[in-house]
C-alpha positions in Angstrom: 35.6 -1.3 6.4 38.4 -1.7 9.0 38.3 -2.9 12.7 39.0 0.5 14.0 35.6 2.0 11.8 33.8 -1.3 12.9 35.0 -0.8 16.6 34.5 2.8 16.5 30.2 2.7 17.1 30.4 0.0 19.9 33.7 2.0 21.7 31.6 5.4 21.6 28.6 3.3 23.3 30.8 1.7 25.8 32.5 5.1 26.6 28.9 6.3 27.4 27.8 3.5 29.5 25.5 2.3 27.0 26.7 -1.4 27.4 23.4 -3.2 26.4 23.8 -1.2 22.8 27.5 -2.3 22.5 27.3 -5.2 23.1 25.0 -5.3 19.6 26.9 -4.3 17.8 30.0 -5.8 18.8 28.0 -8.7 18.2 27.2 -7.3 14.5 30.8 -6.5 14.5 32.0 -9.8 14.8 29.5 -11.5 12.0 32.0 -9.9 9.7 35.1 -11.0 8.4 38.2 -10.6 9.7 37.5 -11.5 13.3 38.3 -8.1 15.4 40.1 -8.6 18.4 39.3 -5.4 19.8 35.4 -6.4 19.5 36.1 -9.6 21.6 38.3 -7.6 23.6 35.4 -5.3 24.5 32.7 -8.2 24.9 34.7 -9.7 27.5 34.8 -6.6 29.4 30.8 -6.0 28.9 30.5 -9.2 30.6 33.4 -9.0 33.1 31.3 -6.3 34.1 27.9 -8.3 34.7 29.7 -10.7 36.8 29.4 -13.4 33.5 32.9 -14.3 34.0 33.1 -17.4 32.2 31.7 -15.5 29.0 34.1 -13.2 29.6 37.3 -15.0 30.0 36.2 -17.0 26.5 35.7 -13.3 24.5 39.4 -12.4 26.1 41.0 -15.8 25.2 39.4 -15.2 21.6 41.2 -12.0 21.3 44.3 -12.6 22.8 44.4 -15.5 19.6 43.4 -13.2 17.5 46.6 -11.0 18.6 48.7 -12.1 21.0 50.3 -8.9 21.5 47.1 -6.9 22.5 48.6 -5.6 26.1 44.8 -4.5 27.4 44.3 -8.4 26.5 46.0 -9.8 28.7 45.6 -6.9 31.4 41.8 -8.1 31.4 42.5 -11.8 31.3 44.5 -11.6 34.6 41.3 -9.7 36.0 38.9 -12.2 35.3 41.4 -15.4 36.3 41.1 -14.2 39.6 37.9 -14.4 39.7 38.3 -18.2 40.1 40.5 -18.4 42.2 
């Protein structure tokens, strides 16, 4: 199975506000190997979102490891730093 059929249940979920249900399986998501950017990507929005910004900026930074040249990455990282400033 590939990231983008991994990513594809918990995108569809998060499209529809169902956060709570994508955030499962994003969880799921990322008990399998390779580690999916897109999946932390998406967590660290979820939580960006509850005000959890701390768990948020760690599920960016994971992604933005992951691949370094994930644009929405570092789009989303910016939006959570300023949060502590």
């Amino acid at each position: 199975m590939t990231g983008v059929q991994t990513c594809a249940l918990p995108i569809s979920l998060f499209d529809l506000n169902r956060r709570r249900e994508a955030e499962e399986e994003l969880r799921h998501a990322l008990e399998l190997p390779p580690e999916l950017p897109r999946a932390h990507l998406l967590l660290g929005i979820i939580y960006f979102d509850r005000k959890e910004y701390r768990k948020a900026r760690e599920h960016i930074r994971k992604a933005l490891e992951i691949n370094p040249h994930l644009n929405a990455g570092w789009i989303e990282l910016k939006r959570v730093n300023e949060k502590f400033n």
